[in-house]
C-alpha positions as CSV (number, residue, x, y, z in Angstrom):
1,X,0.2,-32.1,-12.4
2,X,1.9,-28.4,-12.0
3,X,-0.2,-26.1,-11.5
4,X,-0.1,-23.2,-14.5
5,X,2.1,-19.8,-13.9
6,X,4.1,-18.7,-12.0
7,X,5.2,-20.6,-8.4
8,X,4.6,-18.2,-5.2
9,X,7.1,-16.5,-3.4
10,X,7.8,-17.1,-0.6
11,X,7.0,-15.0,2.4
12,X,10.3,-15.1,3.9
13,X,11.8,-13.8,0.4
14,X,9.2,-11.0,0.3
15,X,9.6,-9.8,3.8
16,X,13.6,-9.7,3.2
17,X,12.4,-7.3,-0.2
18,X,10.0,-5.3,1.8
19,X,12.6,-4.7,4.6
20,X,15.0,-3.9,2.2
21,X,12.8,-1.4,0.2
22,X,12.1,0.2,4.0
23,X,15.5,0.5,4.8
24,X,17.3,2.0,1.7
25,X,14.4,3.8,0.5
26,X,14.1,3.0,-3.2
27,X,10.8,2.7,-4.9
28,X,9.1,-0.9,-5.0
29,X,9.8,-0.8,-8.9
30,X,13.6,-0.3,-8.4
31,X,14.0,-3.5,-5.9
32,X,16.7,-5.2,-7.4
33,X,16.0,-9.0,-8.6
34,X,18.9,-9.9,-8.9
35,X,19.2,-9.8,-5.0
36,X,16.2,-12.5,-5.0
37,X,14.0,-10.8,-3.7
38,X,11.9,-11.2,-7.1
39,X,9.3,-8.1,-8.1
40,X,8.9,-5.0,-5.7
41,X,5.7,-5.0,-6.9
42,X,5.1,-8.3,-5.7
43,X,6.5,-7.4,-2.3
44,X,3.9,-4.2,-2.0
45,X,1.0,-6.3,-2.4
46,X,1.7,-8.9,-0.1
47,X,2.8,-6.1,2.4
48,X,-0.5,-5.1,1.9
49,X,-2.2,-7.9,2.1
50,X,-0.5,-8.4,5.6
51,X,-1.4,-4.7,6.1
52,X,-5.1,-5.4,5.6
53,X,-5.4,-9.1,7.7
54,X,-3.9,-6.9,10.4
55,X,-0.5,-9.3,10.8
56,X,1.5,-6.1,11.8
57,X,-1.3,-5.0,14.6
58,X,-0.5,-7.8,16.1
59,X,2.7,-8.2,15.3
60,X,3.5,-4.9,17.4
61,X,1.1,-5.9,20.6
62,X,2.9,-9.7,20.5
63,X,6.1,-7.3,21.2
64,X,5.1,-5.0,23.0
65,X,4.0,-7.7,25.7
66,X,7.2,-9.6,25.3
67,X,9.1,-6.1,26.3
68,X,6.7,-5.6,29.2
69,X,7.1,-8.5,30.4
70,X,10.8,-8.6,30.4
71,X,10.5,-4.9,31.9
């Protein structure tokens, strides 16, 4: 049985939106969908979502001790 509404996205697809929304600047609400990245608003609330289970904190110290550790 399918579940009702809509299906997730998928985080890859919403960290390629929120990526894209850093890098060119545009609002959340102007992310084109037609890129498939599916709603900016979508993609700002699972940034913060991430944001708030701390996924980016330790994100930056897993890199941080990878470049150390290469010197």
């Amino acid at each position: 049985m399918k579940a009702p509404g809509p299906r997730p996205v998928p985080d890859r697809q919403c960290l390629q939106g929120i990526l894209y929304v850093l890098h060119t600047g545009i609002g959340w609400e102007d992310l084109p969908q037609e890129l498939g990245f599916r709603s900016g608003m979508t993609c700002w609330r699972r940034i913060k979502r991430w944001i708030n289970a701390g996924v980016f904190d330790d994100l930056h110290r897993i890199l941080l001790a990878q470049l150390n550790a290469a010197n």
